[in-house]
BATIZA-671180 format. One line per field, with one value per residue (C-alpha): residue in one letter; x, y, z. Coordinates in steps of 0.1 Angstrom, whole numbers, m for minus. Example, Ala and Ser with C-alpha at 12.3 -4.5 7.8 and 13.67 -1.06 7.14 Angstrom:
rest: [A/S]
px: [123/137]
py: [m45/m11]
pz: [78/71]
***
This chain:
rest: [X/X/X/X/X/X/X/X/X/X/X/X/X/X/X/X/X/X/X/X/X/X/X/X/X/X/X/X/X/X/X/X/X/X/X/X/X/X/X/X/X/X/X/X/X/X/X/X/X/X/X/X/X/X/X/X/X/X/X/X/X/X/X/X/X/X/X/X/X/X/X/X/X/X/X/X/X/X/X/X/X/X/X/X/X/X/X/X/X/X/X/X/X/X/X/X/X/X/X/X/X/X/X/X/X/X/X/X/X/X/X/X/X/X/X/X/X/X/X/X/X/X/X/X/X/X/X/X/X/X/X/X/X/X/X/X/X/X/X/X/X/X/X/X/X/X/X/X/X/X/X/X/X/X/X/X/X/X/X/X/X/X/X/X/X/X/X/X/X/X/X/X/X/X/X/X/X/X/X/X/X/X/X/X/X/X/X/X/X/X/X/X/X/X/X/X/X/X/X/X/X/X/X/X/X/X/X/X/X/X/X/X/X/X/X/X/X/X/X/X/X/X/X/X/X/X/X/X/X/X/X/X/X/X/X/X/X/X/X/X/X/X/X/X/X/X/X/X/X/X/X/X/X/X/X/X/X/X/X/X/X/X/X/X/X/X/X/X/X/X/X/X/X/X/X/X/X/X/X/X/X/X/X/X/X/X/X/X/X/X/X/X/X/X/X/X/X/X/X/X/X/X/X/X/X/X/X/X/X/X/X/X/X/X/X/X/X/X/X/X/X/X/X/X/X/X/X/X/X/X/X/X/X/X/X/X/X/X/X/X/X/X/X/X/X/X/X/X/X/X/X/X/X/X/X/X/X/X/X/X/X/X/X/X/X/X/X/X/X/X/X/X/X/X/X/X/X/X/X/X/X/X/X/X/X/X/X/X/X/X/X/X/X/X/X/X/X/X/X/X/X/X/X/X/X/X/X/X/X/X/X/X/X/X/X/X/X/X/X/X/X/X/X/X/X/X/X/X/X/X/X/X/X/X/X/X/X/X/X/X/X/X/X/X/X/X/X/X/X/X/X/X/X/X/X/X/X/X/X/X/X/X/X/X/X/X/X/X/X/X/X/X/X/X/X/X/X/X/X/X/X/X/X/X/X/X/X/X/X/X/X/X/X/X/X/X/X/X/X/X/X/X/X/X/X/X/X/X/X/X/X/X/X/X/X/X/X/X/X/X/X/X/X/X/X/X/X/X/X/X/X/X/X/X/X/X/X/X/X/X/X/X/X/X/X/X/X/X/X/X/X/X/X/X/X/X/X/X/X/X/X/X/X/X/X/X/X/X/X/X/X/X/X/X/X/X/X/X/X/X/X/X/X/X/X/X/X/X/X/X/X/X/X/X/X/X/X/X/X/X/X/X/X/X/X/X/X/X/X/X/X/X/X/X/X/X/X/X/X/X/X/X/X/X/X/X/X/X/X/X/X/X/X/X/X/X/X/X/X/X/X/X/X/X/X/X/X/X/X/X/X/X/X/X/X/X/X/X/X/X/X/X/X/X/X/X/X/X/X/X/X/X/X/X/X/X/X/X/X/X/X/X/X/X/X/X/X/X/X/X/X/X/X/X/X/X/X/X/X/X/X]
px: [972/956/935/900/881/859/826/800/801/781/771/793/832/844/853/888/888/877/907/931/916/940/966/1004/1016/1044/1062/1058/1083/1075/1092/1112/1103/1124/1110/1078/1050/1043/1013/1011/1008/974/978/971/935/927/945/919/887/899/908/873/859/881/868/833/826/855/839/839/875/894/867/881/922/909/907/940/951/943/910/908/870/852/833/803/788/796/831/832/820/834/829/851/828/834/800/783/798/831/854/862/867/865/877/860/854/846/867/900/935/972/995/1026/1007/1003/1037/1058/1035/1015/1047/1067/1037/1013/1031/1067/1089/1102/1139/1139/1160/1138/1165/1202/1216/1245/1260/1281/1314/1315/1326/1297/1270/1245/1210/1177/1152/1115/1113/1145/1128/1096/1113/1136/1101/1082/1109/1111/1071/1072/1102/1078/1049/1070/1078/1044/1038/1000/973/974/1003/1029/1068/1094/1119/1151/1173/1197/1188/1197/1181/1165/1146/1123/1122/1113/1087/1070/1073/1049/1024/1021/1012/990/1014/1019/1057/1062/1098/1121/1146/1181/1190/1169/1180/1175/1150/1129/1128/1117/1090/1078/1075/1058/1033/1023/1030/1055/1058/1091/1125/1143/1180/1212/1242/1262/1264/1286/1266/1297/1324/1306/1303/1267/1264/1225/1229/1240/1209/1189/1194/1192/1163/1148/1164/1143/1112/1123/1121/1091/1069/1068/1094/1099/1102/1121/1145/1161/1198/1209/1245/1253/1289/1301/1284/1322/1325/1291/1303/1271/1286/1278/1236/1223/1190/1220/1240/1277/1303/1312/1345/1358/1369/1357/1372/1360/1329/1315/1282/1265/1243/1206/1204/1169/1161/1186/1185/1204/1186/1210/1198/1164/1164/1181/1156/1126/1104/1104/1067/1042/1004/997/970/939/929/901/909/906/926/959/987/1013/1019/1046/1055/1055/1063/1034/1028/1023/1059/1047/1051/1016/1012/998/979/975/956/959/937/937/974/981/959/968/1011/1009/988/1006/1042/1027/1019/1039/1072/1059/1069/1077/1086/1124/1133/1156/1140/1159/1145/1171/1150/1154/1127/1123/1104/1073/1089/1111/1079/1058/1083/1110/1087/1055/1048/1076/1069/1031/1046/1068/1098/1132/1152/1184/1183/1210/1226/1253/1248/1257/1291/1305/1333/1330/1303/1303/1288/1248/1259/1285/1255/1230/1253/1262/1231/1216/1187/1162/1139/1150/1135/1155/1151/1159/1181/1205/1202/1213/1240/1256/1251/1282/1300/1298/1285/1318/1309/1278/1288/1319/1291/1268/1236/1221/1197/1183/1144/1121/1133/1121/1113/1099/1099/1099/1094/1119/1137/1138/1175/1178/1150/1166/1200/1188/1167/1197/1228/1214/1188/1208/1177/1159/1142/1110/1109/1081/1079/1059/1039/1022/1029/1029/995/982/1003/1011/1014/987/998/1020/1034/1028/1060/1052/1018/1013/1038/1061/1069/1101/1092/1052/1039/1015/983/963/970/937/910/925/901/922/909/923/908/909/912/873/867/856/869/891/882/909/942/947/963/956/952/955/929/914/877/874/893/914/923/959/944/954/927/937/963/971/955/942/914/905/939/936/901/914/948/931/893/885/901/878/847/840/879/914/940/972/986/1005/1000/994/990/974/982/962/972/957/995/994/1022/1033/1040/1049/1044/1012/1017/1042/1060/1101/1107/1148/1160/1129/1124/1090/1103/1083/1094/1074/1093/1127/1117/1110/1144/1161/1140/1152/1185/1190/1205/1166/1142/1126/1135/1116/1126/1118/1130/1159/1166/1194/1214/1213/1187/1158/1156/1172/1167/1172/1170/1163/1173/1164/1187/1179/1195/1231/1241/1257/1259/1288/1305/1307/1266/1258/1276/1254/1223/1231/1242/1211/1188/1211/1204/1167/1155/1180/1210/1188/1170/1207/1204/1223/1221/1216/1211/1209/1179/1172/1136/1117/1091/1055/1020/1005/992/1024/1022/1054/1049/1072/1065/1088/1119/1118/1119/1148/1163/1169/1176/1150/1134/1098/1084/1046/1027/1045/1014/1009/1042/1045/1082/1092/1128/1133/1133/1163/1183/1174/1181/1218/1224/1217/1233/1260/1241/1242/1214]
py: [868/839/822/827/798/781/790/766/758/771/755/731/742/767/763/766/745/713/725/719/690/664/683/668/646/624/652/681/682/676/686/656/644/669/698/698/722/747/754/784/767/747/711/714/706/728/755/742/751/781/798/782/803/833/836/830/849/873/904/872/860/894/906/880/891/928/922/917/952/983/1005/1038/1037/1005/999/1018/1003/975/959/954/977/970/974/954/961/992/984/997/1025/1036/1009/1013/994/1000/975/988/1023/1047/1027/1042/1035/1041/1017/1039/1029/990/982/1003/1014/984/961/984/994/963/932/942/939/974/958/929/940/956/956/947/972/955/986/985/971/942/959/984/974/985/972/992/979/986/1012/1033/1029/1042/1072/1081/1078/1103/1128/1125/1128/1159/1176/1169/1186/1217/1215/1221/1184/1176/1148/1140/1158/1139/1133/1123/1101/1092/1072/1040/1012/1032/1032/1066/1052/1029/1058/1087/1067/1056/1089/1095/1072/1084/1120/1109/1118/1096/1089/1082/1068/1067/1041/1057/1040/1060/1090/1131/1129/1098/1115/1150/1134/1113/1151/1164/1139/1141/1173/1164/1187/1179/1157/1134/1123/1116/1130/1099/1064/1035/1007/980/1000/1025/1057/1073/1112/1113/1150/1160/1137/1153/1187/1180/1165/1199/1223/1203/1207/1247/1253/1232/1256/1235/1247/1219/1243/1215/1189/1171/1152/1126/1130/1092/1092/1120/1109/1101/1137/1137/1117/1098/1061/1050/1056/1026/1036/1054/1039/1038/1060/1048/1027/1040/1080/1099/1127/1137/1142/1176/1184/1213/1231/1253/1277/1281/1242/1223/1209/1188/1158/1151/1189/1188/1156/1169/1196/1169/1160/1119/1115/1123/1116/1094/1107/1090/1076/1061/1025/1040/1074/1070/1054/1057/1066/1039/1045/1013/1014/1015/1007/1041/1052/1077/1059/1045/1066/1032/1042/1019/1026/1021/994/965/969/965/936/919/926/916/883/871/875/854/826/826/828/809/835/827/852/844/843/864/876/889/901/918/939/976/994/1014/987/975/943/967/981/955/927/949/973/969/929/922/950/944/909/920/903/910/916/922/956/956/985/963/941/903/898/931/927/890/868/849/885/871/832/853/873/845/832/862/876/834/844/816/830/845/860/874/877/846/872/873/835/830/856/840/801/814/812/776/758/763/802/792/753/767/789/768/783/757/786/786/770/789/806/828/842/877/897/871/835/812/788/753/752/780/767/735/751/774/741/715/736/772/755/715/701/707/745/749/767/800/813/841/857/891/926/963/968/940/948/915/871/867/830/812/779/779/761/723/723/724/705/723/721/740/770/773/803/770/780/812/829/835/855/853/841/837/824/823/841/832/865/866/868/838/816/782/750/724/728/759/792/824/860/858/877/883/879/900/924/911/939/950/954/996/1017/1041/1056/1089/1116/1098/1071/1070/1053/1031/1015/1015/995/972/964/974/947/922/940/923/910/930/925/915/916/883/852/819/787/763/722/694/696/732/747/782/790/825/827/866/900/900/939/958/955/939/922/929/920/915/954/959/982/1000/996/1029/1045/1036/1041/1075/1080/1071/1095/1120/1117/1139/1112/1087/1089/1058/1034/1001/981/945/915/893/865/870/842/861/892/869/893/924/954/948/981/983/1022/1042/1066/1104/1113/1128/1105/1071/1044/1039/1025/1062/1066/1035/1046/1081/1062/1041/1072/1092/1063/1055/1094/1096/1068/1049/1021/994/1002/1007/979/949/954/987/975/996/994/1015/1003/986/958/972/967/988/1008/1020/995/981/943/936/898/899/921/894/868/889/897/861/852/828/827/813/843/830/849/882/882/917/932/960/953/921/933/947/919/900/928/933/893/897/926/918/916/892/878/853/832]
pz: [1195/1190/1157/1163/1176/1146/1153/1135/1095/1072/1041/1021/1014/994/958/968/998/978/952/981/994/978/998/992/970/969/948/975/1000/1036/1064/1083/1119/1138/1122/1143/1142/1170/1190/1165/1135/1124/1110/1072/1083/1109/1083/1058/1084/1096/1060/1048/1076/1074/1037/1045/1077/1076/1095/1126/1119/1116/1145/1172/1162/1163/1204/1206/1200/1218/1204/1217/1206/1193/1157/1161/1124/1097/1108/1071/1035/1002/963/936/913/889/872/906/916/932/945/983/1014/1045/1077/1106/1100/1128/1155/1169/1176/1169/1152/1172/1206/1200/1190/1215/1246/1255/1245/1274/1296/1293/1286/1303/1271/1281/1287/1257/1221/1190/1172/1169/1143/1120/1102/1071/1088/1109/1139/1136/1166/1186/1199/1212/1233/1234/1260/1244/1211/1228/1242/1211/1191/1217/1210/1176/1173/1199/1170/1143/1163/1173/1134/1127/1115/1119/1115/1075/1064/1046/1055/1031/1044/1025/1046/1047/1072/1106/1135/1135/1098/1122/1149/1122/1106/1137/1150/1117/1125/1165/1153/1123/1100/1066/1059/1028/1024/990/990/991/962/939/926/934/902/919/951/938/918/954/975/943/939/977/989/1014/1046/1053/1046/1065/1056/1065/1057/1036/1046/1029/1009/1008/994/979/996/992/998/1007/1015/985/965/987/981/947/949/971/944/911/939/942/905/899/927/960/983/1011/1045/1062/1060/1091/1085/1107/1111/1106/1090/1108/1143/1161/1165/1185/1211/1212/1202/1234/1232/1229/1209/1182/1160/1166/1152/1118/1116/1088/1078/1051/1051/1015/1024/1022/1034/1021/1040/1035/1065/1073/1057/1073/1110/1129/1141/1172/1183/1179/1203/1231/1233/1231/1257/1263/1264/1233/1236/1203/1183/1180/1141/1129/1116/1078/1084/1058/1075/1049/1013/996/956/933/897/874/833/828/842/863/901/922/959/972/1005/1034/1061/1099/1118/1085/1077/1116/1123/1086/1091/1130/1115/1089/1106/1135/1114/1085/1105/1137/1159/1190/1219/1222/1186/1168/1131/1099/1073/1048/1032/1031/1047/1017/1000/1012/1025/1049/1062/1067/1079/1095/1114/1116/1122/1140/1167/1169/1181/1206/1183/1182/1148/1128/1114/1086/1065/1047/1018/1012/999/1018/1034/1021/1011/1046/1060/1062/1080/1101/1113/1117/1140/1162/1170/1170/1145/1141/1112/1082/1055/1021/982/956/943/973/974/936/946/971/950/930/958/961/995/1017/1030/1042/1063/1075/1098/1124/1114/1142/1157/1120/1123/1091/1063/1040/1001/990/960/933/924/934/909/919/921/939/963/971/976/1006/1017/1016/1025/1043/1057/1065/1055/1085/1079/1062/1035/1034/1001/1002/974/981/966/980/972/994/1028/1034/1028/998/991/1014/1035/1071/1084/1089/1081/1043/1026/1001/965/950/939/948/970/979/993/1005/1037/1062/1044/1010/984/951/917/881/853/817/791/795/828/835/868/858/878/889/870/852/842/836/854/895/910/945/949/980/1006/1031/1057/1046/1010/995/1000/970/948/964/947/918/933/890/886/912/898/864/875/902/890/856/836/857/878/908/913/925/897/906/873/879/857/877/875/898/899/906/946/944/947/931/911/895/861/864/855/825/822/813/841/848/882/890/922/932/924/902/874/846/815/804/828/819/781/792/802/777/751/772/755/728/709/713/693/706/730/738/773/777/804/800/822/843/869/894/895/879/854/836/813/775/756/718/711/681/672/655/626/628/663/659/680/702/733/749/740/758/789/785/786/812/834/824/837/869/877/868/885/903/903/906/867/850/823/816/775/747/711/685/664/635/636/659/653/649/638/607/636/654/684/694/694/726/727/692/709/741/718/702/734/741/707/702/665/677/670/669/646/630/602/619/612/591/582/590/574/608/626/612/612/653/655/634/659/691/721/735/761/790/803]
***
């Protein structure tokens, strides 16, 4: 797959290109002499003409990588339709409607039957213990998926309906979800961190056909019971009306007693015992994924999509705190995820990829699955975390399995920087060539840390800015062509055409900041919210017609670096993890105790940023250690671990205008105990606010 040949100019350079045009200065970090740049990778010029011409003629750029993947049926119309503009009717896009193919077919099939990669590794699967190992290869991952897609059909899965899958970083999660997309189905997978609530309210919103689990897995220490989440989860779904007919476990903790350790295309018996774990069972729900494979056939004729037909649904947080169903849809999402992995990662056919992320977020999907596979690539599939059973576990397995790129969260990075230098040198880490950052901006210290000691200096550094709405790499390095500053998602990937908005609407020239937007589609961009298309113009395109909204403050330098400044709604980056605070205000009301909750951000050392809760109480309760605990329960179960916050103050009133809104810039300021409050002019009780600042929270920075 190769970047399209430039075909001609026409007319003068983009706004954006002459932006970038003064390209690196002495400030910006380039890479050193041995860090050379692949055949793969365009010199920062070449990069400069071909994204000038992706923006400009894009229906000819993403037309030439469309011929490297299989079409059943070719474009019979437009290769390209779109409206950002809410002013003239519906928003919609479309990437070369009417043509036909399966995502299923070009990453296994024509990898096995085509170009021979039958007998090379997919994945090598690190489970939670060290000793835990397996790999699969292409043509067992192709026959494991064919049998899974053949139980699905005998299950009565069709074209278009939706599976829920709710499973920890095994295996048969990449084999269940591409056995989805080779029938047509849409998975639509919940992180198994979140709770029986999150999932419940994930089938509900979708109408989920069916449930795939496991029975319990181990996350470090901690021992997860899935099952039991799940059938949760199935009973709140019961009592609300929608019955789920189905629900297929993987027995993954108890697999030992299968006898199937040595399957190479399974994961291997768990090390350690549980023998705690009970399993409950729903006769007439509940089946056995290890039986319903040895009755499958290996072969399954894919079914045929059109390049717009839904490909999967994936939940975000959103300001309301009801979770987005963000849709993407077959042909753009494969050509934009195969694209951007080639280039942004300089793939090359005999490296070794790891990306830690858990397919459950978009990152899992896109970088895990789906790009790497379209690519032929092998990768590290890993269920464990990073300081489990120590915090060498992520150098340890860069050097067994000799990965080369690597891709993780500034999160994980500032986790392991407590550690101090000596758990990461004391590994080789030689194989190491690109690395990589996703889910959040990257602090400068943190940046150079991964460069000088992960990385000895010698790795480039990719980091990546994108979200799960746009499928892929928005703004991006390509390794040792643009040169890189700490902390700057640098410059837009091919057929991205970003500009800055000021609170009018109006684009800023040259240096500036304001809102990030997108001026037009690019082919991994969502197609719709799922069920609610009204929601997805209101969240995307009305603030600004004629632009996509990311909802991320930016600011671009003189070089033409972008920068993000964060979230500009009502939204909390932790871990990397987009939270509402709506959402988690919600829970917390839910407390007989609340009668108003208000969340905000807090910086944190090491998750970027945590959850800062100002709680007012109804009459009768009173404020106490046991309370907090309550409320940090009740939020664990209704959304998830990941929302549980850092700090609960009590606050006996809350900051507000003489209309009732809650002025949240005053409680951040509060939150971090910092008395440049701006204007308060608006407040209707200004008495409030002293008492929240002689209140607050011991907290660290």
């Amino acid at each position: 797959m190769g970047l399209p040949e430039e075909r001609g100019r026409s007319g003068s350079g983009s706004r954006g290109q002459e932006e970038a045009g003064a390209g690196g200065r002495a400030r910006s970090w380039s890479p050193p002499p041995e860090v050379s740049r692949s055949a793969h990778v365009p010199s920062l010029q070449r990069y400069r003409e071909l994204h000038r011409r992706s923006v400009e003629e894009p229906r000819e750029f993403w037309g030439d990588i469309a011929k490297e993947f299989y079409w059943k049926t070719l474009c019979p119309g437009p290769f390209l339709r779109y409206n950002f503009d809410v002013t003239k009717g519906k928003i919609f896009i479309e990437w070369m409607k009417g043509a036909s193919t399966n995502i299923c077919y070009n990453v296994l099939d024509r990898n096995v039957h085509e170009k021979k990669l039958g007998d090379k590794v997919a994945f090598y699967w690190e489970g939670n213990e060290p000793g835990e190992t397996t790999q699969i290869t292409y043509h067992e991952l192709l026959v494991q998926v064919c049998q899974f897609s053949n139980v699905l059909r005998k299950q009565g899965i069709q074209k278009g309906d939706r599976v829920a899958v709710y499973m920890p970083m095994i295996p048969e999660l990449v084999v269940a979800m591409l056995a989805c997309a080779r029938i047509g189905a849409l998975h639509s997978i919940v992180f198994a961190g979140f709770s029986s609530e999150s999932l419940c309210e994930r089938i509900l919103d979708s109408s989920c056909s069916l449930l795939i689990t496991t029975d319990a897995f181990y996350r470090g220490e901690k021992l997860v019971n899935l099952k039991e989440l799940a059938d949760e989860a199935l009973q709140k779904c019961q009592e609300k009306g929608f019955p789920v007919r189905c629900c297929i476990v993987v027995k993954h903790l108890g697999r030992a007693e299968l006898g199937m350790g040595d399957s190479p295309s399974q994961s291997p018996p768990i090390k350690r015992s549980c023998p705690d774990v009970q399993i409950s069972w729903n006769q007439g729900i509940d089946l056995w994924w290890h039986e319903l494979m040895q009755e499958a056939g290996d072969e399954c004729e894919p079914e045929w999509c059109d390049a717009e037909d839904p490909l999967f649904i994936l939940y975000t947080s959103g300001s309301t705190g009801k979770p987005k169903g963000v849709v993407h849809t077959v042909g753009g999402y494969m050509l934009y995820v195969a694209t951007t992995f080639k280039y942004v990662f300089d793939f090359h056919a005999e490296d070794v990829f790891w990306c830690t992320a858990d397919i459950g977020w978009i990152t899992g999907h896109s970088y895990v699955t789906y790009g790497p596979l379209a690519n032929g690539a092998t990768s590290v599939l890993f269920e464990g975390i990073p300081t489990y059973p120590d915090v060498n576990r992520l150098w340890s397995i860069v050097d067994k399995y000799k990965v080369t790129k690597f891709y993780t969260a500034p999160t994980a990075i500032r986790l392991l920087m407590k550690f101090g230098d000596e758990p990461v040198t004391k590994h080789s880490r030689a194989s190491l060539q690109v690395l990589g950052t996703v889910g959040e901006p990257i602090n400068p210290e943190a940046w150079l840390w991964y460069h000088q000691v992960v990385g000895a200096q010698r790795c480039p550094i990719v980091d990546t800015f994108w979200q799960t709405e746009t499928g892929g790499h928005m703004l991006t390095p390509l390794p040792g062509a643009t040169p890189m500053k700490p902390g700057s998602a640098t410059f837009p990937f091919f057929g991205v055409a970003p500009a800055i908005l000021n609170e009018s609407g109006e684009e800023l020239e040259g240096e500036a900041e304001g809102y990030l937007v997108f001026k037009q589609p690019w082919p991994g961009i969502m197609r719709t919210v799922y069920g609610n298309h009204e929601r997805f113009e209101t969240t995307y395109f009305k603030k600004f017609p004629g632009y996509y909204v990311t909802g991320d403050g930016c600011r671009r330098d003189q070089d033409g670096y972008y920068w993000i400044t964060g979230r500009i709604d009502d939204m909390l980056n932790v871990s990397g993890h987009l939270l509402s605070t709506a959402e988690v205000e919600s829970a917390l009301v839910e407390h007989e105790a609340v009668a108003e909750a208000a969340v905000v951000g807090h910086p944190h050392p090491v998750k970027g940023e945590c959850l800062y809760c100002f709680v007012t109480l109804c009459d009768g309760h009173t404020f106490s250690p046991k309370l907090t605990e309550e409320l940090k329960k009740q939020i664990r179960e209704k959304i998830g671990p990941i929302a549980t916050p850092d700090y609960i103050q009590n606050a006996p009133g809350l900051p507000k205008t003489r209309s009732g809104k809650i002025m949240r810039r005053v409680l951040r300021k509060i939150a971090q105990n910092d008395y440049d409050l701006g204007d308060t002019s608006t407040v209707a009780d200004p008495s409030v606010i002293s008492h929240l600042f002689s209140h607050r929270c011991l907290t660290i920075q």
